[in-house]
C-alpha positions in Angstrom: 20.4 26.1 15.2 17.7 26.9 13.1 16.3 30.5 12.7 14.3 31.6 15.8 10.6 34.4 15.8 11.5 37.4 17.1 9.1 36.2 20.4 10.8 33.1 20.5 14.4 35.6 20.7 12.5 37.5 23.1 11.9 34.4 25.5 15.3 33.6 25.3 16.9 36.3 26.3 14.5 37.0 29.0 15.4 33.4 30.3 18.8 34.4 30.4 18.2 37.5 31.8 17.0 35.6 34.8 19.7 33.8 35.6 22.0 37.1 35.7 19.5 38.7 37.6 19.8 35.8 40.8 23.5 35.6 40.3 23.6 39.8 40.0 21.1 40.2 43.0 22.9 37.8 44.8 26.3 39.6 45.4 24.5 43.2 46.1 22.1 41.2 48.5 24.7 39.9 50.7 26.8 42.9 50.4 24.0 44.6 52.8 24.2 41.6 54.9 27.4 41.3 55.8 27.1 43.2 59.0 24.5 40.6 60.4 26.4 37.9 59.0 29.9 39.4 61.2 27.5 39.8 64.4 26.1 36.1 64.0 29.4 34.2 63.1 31.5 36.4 64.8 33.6 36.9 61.7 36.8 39.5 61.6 37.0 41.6 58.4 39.4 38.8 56.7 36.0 36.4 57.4 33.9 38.9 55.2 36.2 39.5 52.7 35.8 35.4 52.2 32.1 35.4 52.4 32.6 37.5 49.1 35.8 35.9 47.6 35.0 32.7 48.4 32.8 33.1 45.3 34.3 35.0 43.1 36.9 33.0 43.2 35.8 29.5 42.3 33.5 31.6 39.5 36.4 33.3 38.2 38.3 30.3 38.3 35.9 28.1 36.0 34.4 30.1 34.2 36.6 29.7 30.7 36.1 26.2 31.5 32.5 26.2 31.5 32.4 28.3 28.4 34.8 26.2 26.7 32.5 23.1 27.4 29.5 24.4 26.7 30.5 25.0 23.4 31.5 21.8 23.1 29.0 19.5 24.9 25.9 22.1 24.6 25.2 25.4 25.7 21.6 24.5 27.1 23.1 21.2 28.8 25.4 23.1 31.0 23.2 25.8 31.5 20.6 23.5 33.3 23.0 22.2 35.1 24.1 25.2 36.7 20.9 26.3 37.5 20.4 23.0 39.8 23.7 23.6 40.8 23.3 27.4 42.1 19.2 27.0 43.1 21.3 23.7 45.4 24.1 26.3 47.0 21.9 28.7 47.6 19.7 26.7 49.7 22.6 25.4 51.5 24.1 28.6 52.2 20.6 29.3 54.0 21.5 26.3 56.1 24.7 27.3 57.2 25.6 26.8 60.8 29.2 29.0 61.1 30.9 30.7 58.7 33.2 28.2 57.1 30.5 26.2 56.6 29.1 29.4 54.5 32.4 29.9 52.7 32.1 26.6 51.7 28.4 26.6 50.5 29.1 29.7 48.8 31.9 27.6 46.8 29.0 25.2 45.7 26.8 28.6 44.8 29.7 29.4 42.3 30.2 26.1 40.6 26.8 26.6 39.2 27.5 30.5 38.7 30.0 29.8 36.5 27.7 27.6 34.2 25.4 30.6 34.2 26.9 33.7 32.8 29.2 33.4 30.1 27.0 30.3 28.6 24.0 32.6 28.7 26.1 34.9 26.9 27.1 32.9 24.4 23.3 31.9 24.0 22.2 35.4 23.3 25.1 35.6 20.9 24.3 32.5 18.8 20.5 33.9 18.8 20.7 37.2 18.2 22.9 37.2 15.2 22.1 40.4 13.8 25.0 43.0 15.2 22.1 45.8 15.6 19.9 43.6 17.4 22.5 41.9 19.3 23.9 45.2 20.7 20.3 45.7 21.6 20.1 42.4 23.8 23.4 42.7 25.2 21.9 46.3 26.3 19.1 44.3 27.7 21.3 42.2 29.9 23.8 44.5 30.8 20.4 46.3 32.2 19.7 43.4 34.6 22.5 44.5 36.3 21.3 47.4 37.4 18.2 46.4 38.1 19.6 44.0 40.3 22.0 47.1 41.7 18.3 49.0 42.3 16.8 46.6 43.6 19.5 44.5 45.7 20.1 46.8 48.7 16.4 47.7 49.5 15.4 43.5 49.2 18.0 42.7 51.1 17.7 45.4 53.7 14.1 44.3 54.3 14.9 40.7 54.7 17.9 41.2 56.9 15.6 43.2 59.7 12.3 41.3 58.9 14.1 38.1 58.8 17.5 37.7 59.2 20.3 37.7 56.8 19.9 33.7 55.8 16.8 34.8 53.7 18.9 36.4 51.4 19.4 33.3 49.9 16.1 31.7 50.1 14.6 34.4 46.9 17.4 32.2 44.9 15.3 29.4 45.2 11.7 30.4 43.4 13.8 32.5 40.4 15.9 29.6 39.9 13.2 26.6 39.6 11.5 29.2 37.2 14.3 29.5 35.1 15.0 26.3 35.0 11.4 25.2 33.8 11.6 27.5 31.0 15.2 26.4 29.5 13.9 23.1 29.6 11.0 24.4 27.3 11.7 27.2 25.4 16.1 27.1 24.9 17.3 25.6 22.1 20.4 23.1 22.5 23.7 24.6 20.8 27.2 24.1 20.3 30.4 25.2 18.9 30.6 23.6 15.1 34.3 22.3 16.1 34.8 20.8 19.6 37.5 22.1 22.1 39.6 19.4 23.4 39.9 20.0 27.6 42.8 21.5 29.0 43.8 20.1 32.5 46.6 21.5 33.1 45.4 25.0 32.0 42.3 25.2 34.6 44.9 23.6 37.7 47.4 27.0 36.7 43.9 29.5 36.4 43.1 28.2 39.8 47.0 28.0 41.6 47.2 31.7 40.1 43.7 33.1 41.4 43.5 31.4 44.9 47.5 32.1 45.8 47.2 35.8 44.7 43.7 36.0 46.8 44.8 34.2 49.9 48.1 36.6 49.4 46.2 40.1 49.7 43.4 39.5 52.5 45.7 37.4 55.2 48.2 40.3 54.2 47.7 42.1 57.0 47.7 39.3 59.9 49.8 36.9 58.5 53.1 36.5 58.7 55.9 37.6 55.6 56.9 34.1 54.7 53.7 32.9 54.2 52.6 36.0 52.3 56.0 35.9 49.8 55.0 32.3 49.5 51.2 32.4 48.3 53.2 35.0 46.3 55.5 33.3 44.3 53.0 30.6 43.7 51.1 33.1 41.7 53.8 34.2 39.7 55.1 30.7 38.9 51.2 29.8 38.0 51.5 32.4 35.8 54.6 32.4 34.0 53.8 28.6 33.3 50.2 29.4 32.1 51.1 32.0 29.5 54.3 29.7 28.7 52.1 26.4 28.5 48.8 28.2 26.5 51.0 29.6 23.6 51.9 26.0 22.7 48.8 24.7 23.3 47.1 24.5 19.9 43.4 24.8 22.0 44.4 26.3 24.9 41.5 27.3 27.9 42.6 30.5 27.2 43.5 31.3 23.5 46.1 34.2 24.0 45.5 35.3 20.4 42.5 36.9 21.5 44.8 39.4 23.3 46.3 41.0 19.5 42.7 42.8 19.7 43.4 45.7 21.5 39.3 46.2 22.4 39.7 43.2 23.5 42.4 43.2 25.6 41.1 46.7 26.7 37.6 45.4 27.6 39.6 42.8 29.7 41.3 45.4 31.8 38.6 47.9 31.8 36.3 44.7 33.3 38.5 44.2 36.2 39.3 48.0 37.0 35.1 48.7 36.7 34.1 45.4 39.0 36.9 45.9 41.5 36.0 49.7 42.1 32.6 48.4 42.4 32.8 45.2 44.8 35.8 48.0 46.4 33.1 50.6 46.7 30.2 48.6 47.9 32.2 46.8 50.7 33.5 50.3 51.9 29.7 51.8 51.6 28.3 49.1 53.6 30.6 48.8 56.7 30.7 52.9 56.7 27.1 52.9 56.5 25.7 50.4 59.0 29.0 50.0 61.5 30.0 53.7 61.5 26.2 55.3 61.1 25.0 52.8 62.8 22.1 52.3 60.7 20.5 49.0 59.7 20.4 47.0 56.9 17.2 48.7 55.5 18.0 52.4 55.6 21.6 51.7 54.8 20.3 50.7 51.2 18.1 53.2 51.1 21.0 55.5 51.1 22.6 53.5 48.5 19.5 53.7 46.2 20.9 56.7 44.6 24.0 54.6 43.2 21.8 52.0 42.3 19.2 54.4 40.3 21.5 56.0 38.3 23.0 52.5 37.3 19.7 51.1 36.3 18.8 54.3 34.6 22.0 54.4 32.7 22.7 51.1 31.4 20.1 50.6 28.9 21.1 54.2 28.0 25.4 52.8 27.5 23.3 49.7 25.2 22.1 51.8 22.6 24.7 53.7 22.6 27.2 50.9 22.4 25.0 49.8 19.6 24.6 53.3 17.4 27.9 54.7 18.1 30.1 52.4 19.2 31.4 51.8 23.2 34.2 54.8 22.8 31.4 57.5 24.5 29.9 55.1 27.5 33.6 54.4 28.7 34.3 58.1 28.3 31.4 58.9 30.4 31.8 55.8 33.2 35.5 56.6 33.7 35.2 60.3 34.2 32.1 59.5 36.8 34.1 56.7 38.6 37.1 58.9 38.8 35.3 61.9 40.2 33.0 59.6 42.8 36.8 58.0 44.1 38.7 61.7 44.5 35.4 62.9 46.1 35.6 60.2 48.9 39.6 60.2 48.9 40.1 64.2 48.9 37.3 65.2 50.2 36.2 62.6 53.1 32.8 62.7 50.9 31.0 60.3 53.5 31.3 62.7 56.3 28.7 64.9 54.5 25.4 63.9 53.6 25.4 66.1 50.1 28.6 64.8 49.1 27.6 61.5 50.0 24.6 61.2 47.9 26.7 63.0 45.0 29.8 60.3 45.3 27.0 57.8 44.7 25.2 59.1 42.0 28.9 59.5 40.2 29.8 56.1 40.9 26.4 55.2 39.6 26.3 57.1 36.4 29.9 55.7 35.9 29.1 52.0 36.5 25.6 51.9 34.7 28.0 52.7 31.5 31.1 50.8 31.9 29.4 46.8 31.6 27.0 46.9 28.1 30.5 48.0 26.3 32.5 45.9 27.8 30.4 42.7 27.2 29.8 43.8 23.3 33.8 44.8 23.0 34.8 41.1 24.6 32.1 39.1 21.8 31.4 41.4 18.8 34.9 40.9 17.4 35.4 37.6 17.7 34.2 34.3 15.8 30.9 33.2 16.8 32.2 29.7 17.1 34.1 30.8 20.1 31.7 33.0 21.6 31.3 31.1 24.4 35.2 31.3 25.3 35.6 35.0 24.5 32.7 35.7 26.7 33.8 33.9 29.5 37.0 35.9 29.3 34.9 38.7 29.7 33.3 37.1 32.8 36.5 36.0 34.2 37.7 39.1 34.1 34.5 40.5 35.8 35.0 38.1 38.8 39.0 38.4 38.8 38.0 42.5 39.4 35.4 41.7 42.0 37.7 39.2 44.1 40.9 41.5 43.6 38.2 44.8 44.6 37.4 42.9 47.8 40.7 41.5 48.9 42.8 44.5 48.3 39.9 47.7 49.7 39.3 45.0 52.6 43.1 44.5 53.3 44.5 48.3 53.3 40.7 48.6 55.0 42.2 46.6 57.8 45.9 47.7 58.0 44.4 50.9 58.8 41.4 50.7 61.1 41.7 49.9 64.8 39.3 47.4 66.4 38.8 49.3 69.7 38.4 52.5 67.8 36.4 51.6 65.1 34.2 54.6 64.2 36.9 57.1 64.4 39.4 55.6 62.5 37.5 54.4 59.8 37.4 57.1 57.8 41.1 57.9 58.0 41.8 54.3 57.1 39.8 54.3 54.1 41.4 57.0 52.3 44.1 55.0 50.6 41.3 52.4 49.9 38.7 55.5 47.7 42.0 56.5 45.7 42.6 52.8 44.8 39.0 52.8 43.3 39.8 56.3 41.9 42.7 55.2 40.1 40.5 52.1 38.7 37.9 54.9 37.1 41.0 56.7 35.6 42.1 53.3 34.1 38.5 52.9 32.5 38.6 55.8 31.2 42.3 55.7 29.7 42.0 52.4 28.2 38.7 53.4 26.8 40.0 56.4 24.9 42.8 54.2 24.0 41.1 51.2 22.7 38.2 52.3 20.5 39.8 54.0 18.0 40.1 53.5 14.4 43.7 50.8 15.3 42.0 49.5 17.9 39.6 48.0 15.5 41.4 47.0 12.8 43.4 44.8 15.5 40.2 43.1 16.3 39.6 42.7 12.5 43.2 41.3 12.3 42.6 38.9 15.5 39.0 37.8 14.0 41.0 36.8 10.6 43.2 34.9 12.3 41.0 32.6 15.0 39.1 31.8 11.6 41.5 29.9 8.8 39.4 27.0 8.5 36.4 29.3 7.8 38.5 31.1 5.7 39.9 28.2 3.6 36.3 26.6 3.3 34.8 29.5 1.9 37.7 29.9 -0.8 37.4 26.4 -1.7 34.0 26.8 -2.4 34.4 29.9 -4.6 36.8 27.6 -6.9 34.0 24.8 -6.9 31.0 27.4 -8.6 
């Protein structure tokens, strides 16, 4: 790809900005909605959890395959495609006449989220190849998210009780045509200078191991044990035969050599412990807010706008961090906040009070606003940029594994504990155990972050990078013995 203008860069990673922004803005959205949506379809809280797993699920499921053929086919191809793709789902979803009907428009939604993310990361990457500047644009993006945080509950609010909670998906529609328009004129095509061959085999394990352990932990609580030990063993087999099937594989969906870098690995784990207390936290706050307040959609995400504030303020502020001083300080900083924000609700009962209330959520979004720029920089900076579209899509799985495991574990101990006839005064009582399970995710962020961006931390990722590279390695010597 030839050398870009710094305008040119600019346009591109505005593009790609966009299409985080509609898939970002999409899952705070309907997190407001899903009261309305449990009134109209008449779903239980199993029903919601699938609303919101439904998609997570299929994205988390494809989305190393995506990566992995966008570097091989072209980033921009895929790209468009799962624009159309998620502009199409989106409309549908709009449509949808009963809730598995929704579930299964929402399916559709992720196909094309899956194109979206990790190849637009992997865009940014092969554009901004500068490491300064590139820390700088992954700051940028990891921004969107908050401003898609900030400005998710207060959109949605006012489209839920101006118009009803299938409008949510119609502001999809305009972002995504414009997107789309501008990839097809300003986005340089791409790919990966050696081709990945498809693995089968691998994806059918990624999605045996994802949707067993999923279905598992949300019909926990009304299903029966057999069924439940069942699901259960299926993910374990899927995953003793991926890891055993991948390490002979010589290009495996998912190259297990990434995992010697202990960033890494550590920006792995800290993904799914940051998403899951967040998709955790903003399915509690929502049900508390509108089912046990009583209030609608509109003021409930008004008092969520502190949470959301303090993650749009803070995540440029974790980019140029992450790219002067490294990502050790912003995962200090989120895991402490997260921490605090969980033992405030789980000690304390911190929703009872309106102080602590507004004081758990500007933790939780302090914390959050700092955890995603390094986690996104960790996952890409260390590896090859011939397989930045793979390691990034790591990154993203891991994102989406954190969000559906968030939802289907908080919604599952959520419903074990609260009774239907007595819902607003048991609620609170049942959602202890669920705000220390986000609590321990914050202590997790901030362990592994301590632990992983040291000095041996990154000489692992130096290691790692040396060895994902022999051919690049062998080419070079071979052309210092030709001058």
């Amino acid at each position: 790809m030839h050398e870009l203008s710094h305008r040119h860069r600019m346009l591109v990673l505005a593009i790609c900005c966009m299409s985080l922004l509609i898939v970002s803005l999409d899952n705070t959205v309907l997190n407001v909605a899903l009261p309305s949506m449990q009134k109209e379809l008449h779903a239980s809280v199993a029903g919601l959890q699938w609303t919101i797993d439904a998609y997570t699920l299929v994205l988390a499921s494809l989305l190393m395959l995506a990566g992995s053929t966008a570097d091989r086919i072209g980033r921009r191809k895929v790209f468009i495609a799962g624009l159309i793709i998620f502009t199409l789902g989106s409309l549908l979803c709009s449509l949808a006449p009963n809730l598995e009907s929704l579930v299964a428009f929402r399916m559709v939604q992720a196909v094309g989220g899956s194109m979206l993310n990790p190849v637009a990361m992997s865009i940014i990457t092969n554009t901004f190849t500068e490491p300064r500047e590139r820390a700088r644009a992954i700051g940028a993006w990891g921004s969107v998210v908050g401003i898609s945080m900030a400005a998710g509950p207060l959109v949605g609010g006012l489209l839920v009780d101006s118009v009803g909670w299938r409008s949510i998906f119609w502001i999809n529609l305009p972002v995504g045509l414009a997107a789309l328009l501008l990839t097809l004129r300003f986005v340089p095509e791409s790919r990966a200078p050696k081709a990945r061959r498809p693995d089968p085999i691998g994806q059918i394990l990624v999605i045996a191991l994802l949707g067993s352990l999923t279905y598992a932990i949300i019909e926990a609580p009304t299903s029966g044990a057999v069924k439940i030990v069942a699901f259960g063993a299926v993910a374990v087999a899927s995953l003793i035969g991926l890891l055993r099937y991948e390490h002979r594989r010589e290009e495996p969906l998912i190259d297990l050599r990434f995992f010697r870098s202990a960033p890494f690995s550590g920006a792995t784990v800290i993904a799914v412990c940051g998403f899951a207390a967040l998709s955790g936290f903003l399915f509690l706050s929502t049900l508390y807010l509108q089912n046990v307040r009583g209030l609608d959609a509109l003021h409930a995400g008004l008092w969520m706008l502190p949470m959301a504030a303090m993650c749009f303020v803070c995540a440029p502020i974790s980019g140029r961090l992450v790219g002067s001083r490294g990502p050790r300080v912003p995962l200090l900083i989120a895991g402490v906040a997260m921490t605090a924000s969980g033992v405030l609700f789980a000690a304390f009962e911190g929703e009872t009070s309106n102080t602590t209330l507004i004081i758990g959520y500007v933790l939780f979004g302090l914390g959050f606003g700092f955890v995603n720029a390094p986690i996104t920089n960790t996952a890409v900076s260390g590896m090859p940029r011939t397989q930045a579209g793979v390691a990034s899509a790591v990154a993203s799985t891991s994102r989406q594994i954190g969000s559906t495991l968030g939802v289907a574990v908080i919604g599952a101990v959520l419903a074990s504990g609260v009774s239907t006839t007595a819902y607003k005064d048991t609620f609170v009582a049942a959602a202890v155990p669920a705000w220390w399970i986000i609590a321990g995710c914050g202590l997790a962020v901030l362990v592994l972050g301590a632990l992983t961006s040291g000095a041996w931390a990154r000489k692992t990722a130096r290691c790692t990078a040396a060895r994902l590279e022999p051919e690049r390695t062998e080419t070079r010597g071979e052309a210092s013995v030709r001058t």
